[in-house]
RODO-322501 format. One line per field, with one value per residue (C-alpha): residue number from 1; residue in three letters; x, y, z. Coordinates in Angstrom, 2 decimals. Example, Ala and Ser with C-alpha at 12.3 -4.5 7.8 and 13.67 -1.06 7.14 Angstrom:
BEGIN
pos	(1;2)
code	(Ala;Ser)
xx	(12.30;13.67)
yy	(-4.50;-1.06)
zz	(7.80;7.14)
***
This chain:
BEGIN
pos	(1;2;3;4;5;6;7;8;9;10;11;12;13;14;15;16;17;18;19;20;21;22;23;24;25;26;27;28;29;30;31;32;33;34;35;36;37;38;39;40;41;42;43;44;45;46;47;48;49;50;51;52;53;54;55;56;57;58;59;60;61;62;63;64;65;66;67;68;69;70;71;72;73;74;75;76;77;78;79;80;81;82;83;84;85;86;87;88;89;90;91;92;93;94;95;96;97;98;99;100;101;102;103;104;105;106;107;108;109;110;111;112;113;114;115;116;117;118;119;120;121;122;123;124;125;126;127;128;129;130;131;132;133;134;135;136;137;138;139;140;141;142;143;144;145;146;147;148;149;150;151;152;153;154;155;156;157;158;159;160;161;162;163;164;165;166;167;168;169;170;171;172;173;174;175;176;177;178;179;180;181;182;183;184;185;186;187;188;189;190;191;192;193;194;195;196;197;198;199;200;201;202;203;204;205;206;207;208;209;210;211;212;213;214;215;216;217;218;219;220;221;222;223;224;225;226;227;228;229;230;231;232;233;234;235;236;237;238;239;240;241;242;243;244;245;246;247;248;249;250;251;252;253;254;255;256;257;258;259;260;261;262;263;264;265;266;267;268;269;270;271;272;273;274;275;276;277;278;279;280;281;282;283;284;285;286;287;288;289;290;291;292;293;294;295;296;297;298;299;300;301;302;303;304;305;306;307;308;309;310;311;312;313;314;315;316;317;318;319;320;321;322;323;324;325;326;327;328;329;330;331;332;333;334;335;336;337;338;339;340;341;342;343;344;345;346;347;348;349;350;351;352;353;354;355;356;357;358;359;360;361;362;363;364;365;366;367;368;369;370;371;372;373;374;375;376;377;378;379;380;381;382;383;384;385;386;387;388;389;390;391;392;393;394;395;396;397;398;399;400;401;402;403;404;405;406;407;408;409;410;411;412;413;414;415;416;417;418;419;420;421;422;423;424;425;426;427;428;429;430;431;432;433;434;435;436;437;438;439;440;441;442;443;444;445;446;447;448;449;450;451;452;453;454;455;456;457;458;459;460;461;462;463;464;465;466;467;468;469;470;471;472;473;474;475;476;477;478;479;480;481;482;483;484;485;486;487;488;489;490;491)
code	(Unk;Unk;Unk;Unk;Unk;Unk;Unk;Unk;Unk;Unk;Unk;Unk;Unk;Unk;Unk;Unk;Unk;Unk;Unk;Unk;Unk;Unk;Unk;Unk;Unk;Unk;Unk;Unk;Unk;Unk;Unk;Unk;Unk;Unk;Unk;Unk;Unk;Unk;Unk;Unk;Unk;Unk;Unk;Unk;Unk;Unk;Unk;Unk;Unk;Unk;Unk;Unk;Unk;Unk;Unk;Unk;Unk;Unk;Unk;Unk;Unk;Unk;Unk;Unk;Unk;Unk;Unk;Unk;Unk;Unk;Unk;Unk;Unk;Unk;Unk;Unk;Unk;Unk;Unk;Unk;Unk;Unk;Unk;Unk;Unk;Unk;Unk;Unk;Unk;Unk;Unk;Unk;Unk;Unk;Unk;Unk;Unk;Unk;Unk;Unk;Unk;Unk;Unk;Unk;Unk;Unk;Unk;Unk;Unk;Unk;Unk;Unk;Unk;Unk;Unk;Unk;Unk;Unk;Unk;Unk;Unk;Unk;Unk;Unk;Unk;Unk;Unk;Unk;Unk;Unk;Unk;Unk;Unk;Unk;Unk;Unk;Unk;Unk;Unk;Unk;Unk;Unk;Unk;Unk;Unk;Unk;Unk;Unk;Unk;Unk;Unk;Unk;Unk;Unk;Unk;Unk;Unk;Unk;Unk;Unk;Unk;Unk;Unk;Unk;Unk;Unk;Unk;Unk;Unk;Unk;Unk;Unk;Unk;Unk;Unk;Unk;Unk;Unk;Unk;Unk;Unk;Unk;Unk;Unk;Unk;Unk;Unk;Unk;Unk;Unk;Unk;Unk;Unk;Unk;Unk;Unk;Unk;Unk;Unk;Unk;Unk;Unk;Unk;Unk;Unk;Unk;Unk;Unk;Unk;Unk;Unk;Unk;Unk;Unk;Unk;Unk;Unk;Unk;Unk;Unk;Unk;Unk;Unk;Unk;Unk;Unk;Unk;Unk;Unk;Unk;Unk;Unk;Unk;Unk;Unk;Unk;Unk;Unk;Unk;Unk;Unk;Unk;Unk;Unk;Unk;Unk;Unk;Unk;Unk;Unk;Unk;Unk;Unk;Unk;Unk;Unk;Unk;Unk;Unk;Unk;Unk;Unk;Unk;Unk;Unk;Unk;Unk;Unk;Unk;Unk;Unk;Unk;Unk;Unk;Unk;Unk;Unk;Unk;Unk;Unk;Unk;Unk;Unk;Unk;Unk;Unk;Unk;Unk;Unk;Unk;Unk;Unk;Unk;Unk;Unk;Unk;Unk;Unk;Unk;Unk;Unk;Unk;Unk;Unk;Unk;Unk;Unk;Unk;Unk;Unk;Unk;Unk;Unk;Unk;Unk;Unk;Unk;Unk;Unk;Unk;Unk;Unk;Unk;Unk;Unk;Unk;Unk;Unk;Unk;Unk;Unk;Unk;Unk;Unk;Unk;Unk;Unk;Unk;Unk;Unk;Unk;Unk;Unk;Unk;Unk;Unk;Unk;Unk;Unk;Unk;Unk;Unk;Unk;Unk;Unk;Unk;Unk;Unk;Unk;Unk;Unk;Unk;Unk;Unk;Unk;Unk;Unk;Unk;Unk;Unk;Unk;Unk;Unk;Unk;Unk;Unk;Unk;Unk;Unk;Unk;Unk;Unk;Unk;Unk;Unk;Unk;Unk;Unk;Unk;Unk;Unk;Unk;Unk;Unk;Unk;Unk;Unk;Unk;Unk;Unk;Unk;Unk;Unk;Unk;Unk;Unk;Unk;Unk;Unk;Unk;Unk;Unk;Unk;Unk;Unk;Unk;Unk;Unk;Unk;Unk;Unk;Unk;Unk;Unk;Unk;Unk;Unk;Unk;Unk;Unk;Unk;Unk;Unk;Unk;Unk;Unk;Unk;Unk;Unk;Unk;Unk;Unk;Unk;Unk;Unk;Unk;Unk;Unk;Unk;Unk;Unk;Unk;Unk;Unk;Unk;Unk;Unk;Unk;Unk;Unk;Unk;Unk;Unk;Unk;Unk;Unk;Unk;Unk;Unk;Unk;Unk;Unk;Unk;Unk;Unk;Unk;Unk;Unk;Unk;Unk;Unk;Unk;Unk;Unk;Unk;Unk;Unk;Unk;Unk;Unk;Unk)
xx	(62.15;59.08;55.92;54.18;50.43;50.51;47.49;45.87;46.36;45.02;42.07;41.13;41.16;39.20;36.52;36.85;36.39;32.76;30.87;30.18;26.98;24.08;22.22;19.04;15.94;13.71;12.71;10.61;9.87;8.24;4.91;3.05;-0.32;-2.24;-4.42;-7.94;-8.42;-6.44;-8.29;-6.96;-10.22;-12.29;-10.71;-9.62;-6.26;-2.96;-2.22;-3.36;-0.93;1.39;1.35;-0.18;0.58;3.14;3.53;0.21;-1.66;-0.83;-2.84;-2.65;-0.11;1.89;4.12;8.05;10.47;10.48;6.54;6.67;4.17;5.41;3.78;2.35;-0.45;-0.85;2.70;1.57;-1.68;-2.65;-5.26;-7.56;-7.12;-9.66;-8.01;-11.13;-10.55;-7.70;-6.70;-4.29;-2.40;-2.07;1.01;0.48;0.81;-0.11;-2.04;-3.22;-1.67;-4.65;-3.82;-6.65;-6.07;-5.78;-7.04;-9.37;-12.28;-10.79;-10.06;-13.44;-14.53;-12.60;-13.33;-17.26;-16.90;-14.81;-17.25;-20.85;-23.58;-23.01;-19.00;-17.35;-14.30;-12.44;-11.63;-14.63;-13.77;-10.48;-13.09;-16.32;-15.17;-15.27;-17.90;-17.91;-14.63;-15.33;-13.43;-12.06;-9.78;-8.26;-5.05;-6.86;-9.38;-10.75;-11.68;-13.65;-14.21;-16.55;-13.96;-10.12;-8.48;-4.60;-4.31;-6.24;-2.72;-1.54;-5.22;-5.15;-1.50;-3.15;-4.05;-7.59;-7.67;-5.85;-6.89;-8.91;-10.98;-14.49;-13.09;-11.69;-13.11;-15.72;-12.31;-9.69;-10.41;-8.97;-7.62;-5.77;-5.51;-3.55;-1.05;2.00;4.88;3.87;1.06;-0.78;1.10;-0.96;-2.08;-2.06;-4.09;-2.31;0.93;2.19;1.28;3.22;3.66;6.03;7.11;4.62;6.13;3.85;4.93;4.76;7.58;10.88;10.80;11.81;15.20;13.21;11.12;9.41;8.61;6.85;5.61;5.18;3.12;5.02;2.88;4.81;7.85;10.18;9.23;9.49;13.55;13.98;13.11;15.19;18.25;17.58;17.47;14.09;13.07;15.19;13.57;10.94;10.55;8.42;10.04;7.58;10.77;12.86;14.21;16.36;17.58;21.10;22.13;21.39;22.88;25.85;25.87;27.45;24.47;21.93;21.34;19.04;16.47;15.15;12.73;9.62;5.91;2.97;1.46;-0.02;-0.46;-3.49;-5.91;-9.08;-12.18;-15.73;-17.03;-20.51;-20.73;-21.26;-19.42;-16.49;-19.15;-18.13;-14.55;-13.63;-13.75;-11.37;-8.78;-8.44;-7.75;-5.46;-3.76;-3.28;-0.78;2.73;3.68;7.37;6.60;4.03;7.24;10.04;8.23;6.14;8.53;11.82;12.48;11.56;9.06;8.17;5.69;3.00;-0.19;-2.54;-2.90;-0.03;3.03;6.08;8.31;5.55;6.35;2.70;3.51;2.95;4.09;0.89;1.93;1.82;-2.16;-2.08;1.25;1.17;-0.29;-2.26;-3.44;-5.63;-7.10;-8.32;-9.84;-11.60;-13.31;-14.62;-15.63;-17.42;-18.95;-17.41;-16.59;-16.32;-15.52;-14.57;-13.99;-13.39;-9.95;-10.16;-6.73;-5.48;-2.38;0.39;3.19;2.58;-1.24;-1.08;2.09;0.84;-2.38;-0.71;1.26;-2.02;-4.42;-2.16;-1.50;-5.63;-6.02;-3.59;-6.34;-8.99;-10.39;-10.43;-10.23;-11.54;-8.65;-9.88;-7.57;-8.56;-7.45;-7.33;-10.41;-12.57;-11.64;-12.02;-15.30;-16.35;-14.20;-14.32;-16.99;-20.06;-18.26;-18.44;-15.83;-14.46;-10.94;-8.94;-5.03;-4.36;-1.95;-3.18;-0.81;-2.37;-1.13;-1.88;-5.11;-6.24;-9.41;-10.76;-12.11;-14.43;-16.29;-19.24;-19.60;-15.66;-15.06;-14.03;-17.41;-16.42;-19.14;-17.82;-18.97;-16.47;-13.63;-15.67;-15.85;-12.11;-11.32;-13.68;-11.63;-8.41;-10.16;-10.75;-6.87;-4.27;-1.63;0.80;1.13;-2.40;-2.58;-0.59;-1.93;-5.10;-3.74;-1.90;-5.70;-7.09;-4.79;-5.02;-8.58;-8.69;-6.12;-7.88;-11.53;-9.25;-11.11;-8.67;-5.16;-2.26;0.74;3.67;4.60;5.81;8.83;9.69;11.89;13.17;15.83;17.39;19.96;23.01;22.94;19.85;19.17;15.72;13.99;12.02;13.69;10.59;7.01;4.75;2.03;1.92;3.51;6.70;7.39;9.80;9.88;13.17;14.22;17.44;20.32;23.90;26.18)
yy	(-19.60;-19.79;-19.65;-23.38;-24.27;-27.52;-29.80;-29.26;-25.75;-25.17;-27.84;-25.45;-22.43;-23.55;-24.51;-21.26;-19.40;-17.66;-18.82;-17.01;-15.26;-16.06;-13.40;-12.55;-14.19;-11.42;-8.29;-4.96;-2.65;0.94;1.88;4.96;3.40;1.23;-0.48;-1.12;-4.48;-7.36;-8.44;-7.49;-9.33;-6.72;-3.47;-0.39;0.79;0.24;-0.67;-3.82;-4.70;-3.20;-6.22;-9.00;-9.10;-12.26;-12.68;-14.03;-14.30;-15.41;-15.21;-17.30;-15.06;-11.96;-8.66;-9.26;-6.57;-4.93;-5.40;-8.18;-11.09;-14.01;-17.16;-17.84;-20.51;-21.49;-23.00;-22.26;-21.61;-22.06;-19.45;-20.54;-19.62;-16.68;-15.33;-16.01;-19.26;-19.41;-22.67;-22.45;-25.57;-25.49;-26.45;-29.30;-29.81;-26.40;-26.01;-22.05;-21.38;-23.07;-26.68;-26.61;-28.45;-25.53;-27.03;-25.65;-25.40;-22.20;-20.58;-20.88;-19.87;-16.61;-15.57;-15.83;-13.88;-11.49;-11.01;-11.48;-8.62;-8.42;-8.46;-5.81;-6.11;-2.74;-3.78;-5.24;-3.84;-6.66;-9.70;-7.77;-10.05;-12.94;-15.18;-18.25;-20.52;-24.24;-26.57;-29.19;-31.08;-30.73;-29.06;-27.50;-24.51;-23.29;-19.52;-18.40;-14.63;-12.78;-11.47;-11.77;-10.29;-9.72;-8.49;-11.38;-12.66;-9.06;-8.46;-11.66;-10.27;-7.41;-7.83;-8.06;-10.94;-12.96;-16.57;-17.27;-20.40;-20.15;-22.00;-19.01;-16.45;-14.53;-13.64;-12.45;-9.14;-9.53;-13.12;-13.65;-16.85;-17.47;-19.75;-17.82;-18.27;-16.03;-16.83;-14.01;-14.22;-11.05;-7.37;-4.90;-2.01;1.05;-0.57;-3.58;-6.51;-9.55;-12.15;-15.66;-18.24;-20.78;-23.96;-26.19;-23.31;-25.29;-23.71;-21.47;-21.00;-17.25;-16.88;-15.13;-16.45;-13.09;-10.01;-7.00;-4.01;-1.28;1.71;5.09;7.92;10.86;11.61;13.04;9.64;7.57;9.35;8.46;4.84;4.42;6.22;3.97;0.83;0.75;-0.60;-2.39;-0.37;2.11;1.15;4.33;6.50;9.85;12.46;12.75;15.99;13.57;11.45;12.79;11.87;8.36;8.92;10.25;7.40;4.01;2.21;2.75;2.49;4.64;3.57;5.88;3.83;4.10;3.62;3.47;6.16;9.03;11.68;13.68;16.69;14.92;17.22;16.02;15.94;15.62;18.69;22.35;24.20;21.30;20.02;22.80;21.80;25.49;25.26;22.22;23.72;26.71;24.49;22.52;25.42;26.96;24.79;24.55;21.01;21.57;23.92;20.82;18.27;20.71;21.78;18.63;16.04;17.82;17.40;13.56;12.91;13.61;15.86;14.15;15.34;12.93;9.49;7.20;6.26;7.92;4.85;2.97;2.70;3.81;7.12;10.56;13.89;15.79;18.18;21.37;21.35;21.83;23.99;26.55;29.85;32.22;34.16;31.33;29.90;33.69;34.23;30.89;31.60;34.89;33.38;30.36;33.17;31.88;34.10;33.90;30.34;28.03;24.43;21.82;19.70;16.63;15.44;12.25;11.23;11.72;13.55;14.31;15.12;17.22;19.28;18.97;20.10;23.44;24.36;23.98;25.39;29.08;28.08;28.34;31.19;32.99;32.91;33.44;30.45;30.11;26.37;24.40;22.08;19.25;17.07;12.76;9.89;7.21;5.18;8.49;9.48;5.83;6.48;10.42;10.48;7.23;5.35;8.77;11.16;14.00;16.38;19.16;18.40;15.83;14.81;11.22;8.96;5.98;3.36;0.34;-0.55;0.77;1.69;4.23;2.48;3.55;6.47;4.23;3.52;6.56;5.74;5.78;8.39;11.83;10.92;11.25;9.98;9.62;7.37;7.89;7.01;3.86;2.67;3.51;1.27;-1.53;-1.52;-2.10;-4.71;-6.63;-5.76;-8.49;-6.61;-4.78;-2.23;-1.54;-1.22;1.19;3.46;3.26;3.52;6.85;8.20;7.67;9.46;12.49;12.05;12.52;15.32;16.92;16.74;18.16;15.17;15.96;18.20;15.57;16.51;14.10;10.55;9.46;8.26;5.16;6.32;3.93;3.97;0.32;-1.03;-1.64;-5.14;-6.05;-7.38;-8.63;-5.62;-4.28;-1.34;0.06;-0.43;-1.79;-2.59;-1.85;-4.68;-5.11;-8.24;-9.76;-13.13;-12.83;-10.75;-11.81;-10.64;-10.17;-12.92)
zz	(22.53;20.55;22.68;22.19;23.94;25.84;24.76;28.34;28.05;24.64;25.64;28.94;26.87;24.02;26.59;28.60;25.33;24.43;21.54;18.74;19.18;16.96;14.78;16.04;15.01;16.01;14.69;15.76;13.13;13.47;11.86;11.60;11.70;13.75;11.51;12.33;12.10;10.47;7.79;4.41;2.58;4.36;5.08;3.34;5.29;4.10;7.68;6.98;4.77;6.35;8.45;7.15;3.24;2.42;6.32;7.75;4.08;0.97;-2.68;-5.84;-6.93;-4.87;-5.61;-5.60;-4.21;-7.25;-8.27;-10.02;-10.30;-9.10;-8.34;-4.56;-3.26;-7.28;-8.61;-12.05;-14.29;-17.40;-19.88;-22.61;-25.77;-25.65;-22.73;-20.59;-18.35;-15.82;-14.51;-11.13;-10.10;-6.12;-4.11;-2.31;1.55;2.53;5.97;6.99;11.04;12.92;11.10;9.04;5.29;2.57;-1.27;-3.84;-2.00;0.28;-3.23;-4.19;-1.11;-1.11;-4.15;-3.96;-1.06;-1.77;-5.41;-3.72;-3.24;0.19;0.16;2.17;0.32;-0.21;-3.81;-5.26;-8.78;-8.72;-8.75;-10.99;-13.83;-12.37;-13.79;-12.26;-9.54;-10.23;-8.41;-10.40;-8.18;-4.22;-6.15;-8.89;-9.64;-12.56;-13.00;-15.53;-16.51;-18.51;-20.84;-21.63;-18.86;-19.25;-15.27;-13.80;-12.34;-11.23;-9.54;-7.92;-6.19;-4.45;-0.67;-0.97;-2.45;0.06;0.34;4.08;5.36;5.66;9.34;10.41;8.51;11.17;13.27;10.89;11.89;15.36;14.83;11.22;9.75;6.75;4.79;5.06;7.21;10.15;12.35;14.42;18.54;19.71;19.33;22.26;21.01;20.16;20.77;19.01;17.16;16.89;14.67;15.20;12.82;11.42;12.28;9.92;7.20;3.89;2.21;2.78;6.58;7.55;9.31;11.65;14.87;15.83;13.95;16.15;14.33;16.88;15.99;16.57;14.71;16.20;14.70;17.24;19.00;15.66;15.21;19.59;18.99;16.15;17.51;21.18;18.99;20.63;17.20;14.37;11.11;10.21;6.54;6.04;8.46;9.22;10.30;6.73;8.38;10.60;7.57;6.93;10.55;10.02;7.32;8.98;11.35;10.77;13.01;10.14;6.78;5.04;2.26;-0.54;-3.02;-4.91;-3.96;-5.75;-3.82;-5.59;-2.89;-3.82;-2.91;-3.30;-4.20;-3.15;-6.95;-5.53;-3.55;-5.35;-6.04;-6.53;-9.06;-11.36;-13.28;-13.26;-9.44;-9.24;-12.08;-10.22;-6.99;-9.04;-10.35;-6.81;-5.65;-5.75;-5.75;-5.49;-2.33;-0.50;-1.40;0.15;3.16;4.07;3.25;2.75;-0.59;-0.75;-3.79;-7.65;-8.56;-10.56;-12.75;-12.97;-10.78;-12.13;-10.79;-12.60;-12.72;-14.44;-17.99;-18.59;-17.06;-18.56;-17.27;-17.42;-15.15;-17.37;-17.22;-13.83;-13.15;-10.31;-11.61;-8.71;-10.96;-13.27;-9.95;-9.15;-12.99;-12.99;-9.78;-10.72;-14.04;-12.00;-10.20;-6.73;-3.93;-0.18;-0.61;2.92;2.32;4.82;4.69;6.66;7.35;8.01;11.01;8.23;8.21;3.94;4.56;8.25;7.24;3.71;4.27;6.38;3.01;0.98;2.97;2.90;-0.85;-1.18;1.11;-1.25;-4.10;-2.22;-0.83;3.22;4.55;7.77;8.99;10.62;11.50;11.75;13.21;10.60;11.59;11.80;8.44;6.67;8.12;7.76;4.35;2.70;3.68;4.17;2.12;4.53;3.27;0.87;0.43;1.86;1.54;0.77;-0.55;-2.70;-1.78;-4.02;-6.91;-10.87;-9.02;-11.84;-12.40;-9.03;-11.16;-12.69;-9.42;-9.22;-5.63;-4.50;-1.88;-4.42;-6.30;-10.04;-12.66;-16.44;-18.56;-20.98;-18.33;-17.31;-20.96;-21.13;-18.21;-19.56;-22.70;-20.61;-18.64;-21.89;-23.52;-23.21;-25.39;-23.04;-25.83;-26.60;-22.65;-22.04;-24.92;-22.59;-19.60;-21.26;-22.28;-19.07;-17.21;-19.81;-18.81;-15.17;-15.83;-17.95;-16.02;-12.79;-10.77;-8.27;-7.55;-8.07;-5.87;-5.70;-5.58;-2.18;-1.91;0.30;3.06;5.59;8.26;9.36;11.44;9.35;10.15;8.97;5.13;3.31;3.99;0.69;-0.70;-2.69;-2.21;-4.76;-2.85;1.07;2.69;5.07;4.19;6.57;5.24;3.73;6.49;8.19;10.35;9.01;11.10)
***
């Protein structure tokens, strides 16, 4: 007889029956760095980013997933013939997370800021051209530079020039306000911070409620919390040793993408004898690039020769002028007259720069020159390094993006001084045609190349370990970010 429910039956087990669970809507990711404050407008760490960028602040414009420009607090915008006057249209109905009214008077507002004489923005050079912001309605502003600028959209993406409220301004530091979709919950200091959804958000709400982003900088811990589930992802995970057993393991899926970090050797140009080019091209020509990418990041990264991204179109290999060869770095020091040489390396937390640094410091000693390892806790070398230039050598990654005209800036942190490269970048501040701006973008990085500014080593890669169940998460890295706003669980 074939087996038949009664209604009563089939009523009491439909009600005994479990629901079916909902996804999550919460989130911790891993992160190697604490940063040192929140406040993108005013602040040099990638940290920053790292948490804020798309979540808690938004710009006129903002980097896609795959670098693109796409439109963010302006819907659209309009140039003048001459290439000089940009007009952004605002969305309407936008509020930043403390309910305060966001219009065209907290664009102009951030932008004088973030371009005035006393401005401790970490990217000046993105706003120099500015000439004048005029308001010219609630919805509409009207920027006007002092030549055509073809990037004006793509420099207006970048972190730094994040739109704030001159309301909240003196606090974003510890307290971020922004227009994005996450609003700042709390920070506990060498631990966590954590974000929640904005529930005035004024467009696509996340899927998500919370988003954590704990700060792991060891990585035998960072591979424990992953493998606990202690955290969800480490979108730049510091242990690729322990890769192929996520790989290997059905929990996880591992992510292998692009940045735009150029991870360098930077030279203090100011200081004898790095002052002398013969010095820094037998530096250059001391290390083994493939060796530093085996052995500090096992195997993950492209070797690169000057400071450009490889899968920019832009790109040329110019890694031929400085190719390992021992026995060049040992002839130009004895024809620089340079002997008995001891530099100091100042060494960021890391894993490319402290196990980097290792590899290069017995690549130097090899030719002759002894190093000082000192090793730095980020905030202690933003401020011995970058900010009071109080090193030799240092190993750094340069995480922003097409940032090539940081050479043009005589007082940046390595200290190189060429005219003829700031006239170069000048020019491409002035091109429109993509063409004619990549032919200069080629030049100048022939330039720094060839002037051995500093030893280029590799490109890092963007390595990241997730649960399997998790989508949204950015597979490359065109600007620091982990942007979770698209971030959801698989039902």
């Amino acid at each position: 007889m074939p087996f038949r429910l009664f209604p009563a039956l089939a009523l009491l087990l439909i009600s005994a029956a479990p629901a079916l669970a909902a996804p999550p809507d919460s989130i911790t990711l891993g992160m190697v760095l604490e940063p040192p404050n929140l406040d993108p407008t005013a602040g040099a760490a990638a940290a920053i980013d790292e948490v804020v960028y798309a979540n808690v602040f938004e710009g006129l414009t903002r980097f896609g997933p795959e670098g693109q420009i796409e439109p963010d607090l302006a819907k659209s915008w309009d140039v003048s013939a001459d290439g000089t006057v940009y007009t952004f249209h605002l969305h309407s109905g936008v509020t930043f997370q403390d309910g305060t009214a966001f219009d065209a008077s907290d664009v102009k507002f951030s932008l004088d800021r973030a371009r005035a004489a006393d401005s401790a923005n970490a990217q000046k050079a993105l706003f120099r051209g500015i000439n004048a912001v005029d308001v010219v309605d609630p919805l509409t502003v009207k920027v006007t530079l002092d030549a055509p600028d073809g990037a004006f959209p793509f420099k207006m993406a970048w972190g730094d020039a994040v739109i704030v409220a001159p309301e909240s301004v003196a606090s974003e530091a510890t307290h971020p306000v922004g227009t994005g979709p996450f609003a700042f919950a709390d920070w506990v200091k060498g631990d966590h911070v954590t974000l929640s959804a904005y529930p005035g958000y004024w467009g696509e709400k996340p899927a998500l409620k919370t988003a954590t982003f704990r700060f792991i900088s060891d990585p035998t811990a960072a591979f424990a919390a992953v493998m606990a589930g202690d955290v969800d992802a480490f979108p730049n995970f510091p242990a690729p040793e322990t890769l192929d057993q996520f790989k290997a393991d059905p929990r996880f899926r591992v992510m292998v993408g692009t940045t735009e970090g150029e991870t360098i050797l930077a030279m203090n140009n100011r200081n004898p004898p790095l002052n002398d080019i013969r010095v820094r091209e037998a530096i250059a020509h001391a290390i083994d690039r493939q060796e530093v990418i085996d052995g500090a990041m096992f195997g993950y990264g492209t070797p690169i020769g000057t400071h450009f991204a490889p899968h920019n179109p832009a790109y040329r290999d110019l890694t031929a002028l400085s190719a390992y060869d021992p026995a060049k770095s040992k002839a130009l020091l004895a024809e620089a007259g340079v002997k008995d040489l001891t530099l100091r390396l100042a060494l960021p937390p890391p894993v490319y720069a402290r196990r980097g640094g290792e590899i290069v410091a017995a690549e130097l000693a090899a030719v002759g020159i002894r190093t000082e390892i000192t090793n730095l806790e980020w905030a202690q070398w933003l401020d011995q390094v970058f900010k009071r230039h109080d090193f030799d050598l240092t190993i750094v990654s340069h995480t922003e993006p097409a940032d090539i005209n940081i050479y043009a800036r005589p007082e940046y942190y390595f200290g190189y001084d060429s005219k003829p490269f700031q006239e170069l970048m000048a020019k491409l501040d002035r091109t429109v045609d993509p063409a004619e701006r990549s032919e200069i973008e080629g030049e100048a990085q022939e330039m720094i190349a060839k002037d051995y500014v500093n030893a280029y080593l590799f490109q890092l890669a963007k390595t990241g370990v997730a649960d399997a169940r998790l989508e949204g998460l950015w597979l490359n890295a065109p600007t620091p970010a982990n942007d979770v706003t698209a971030v959801h669980w698989k039902p």
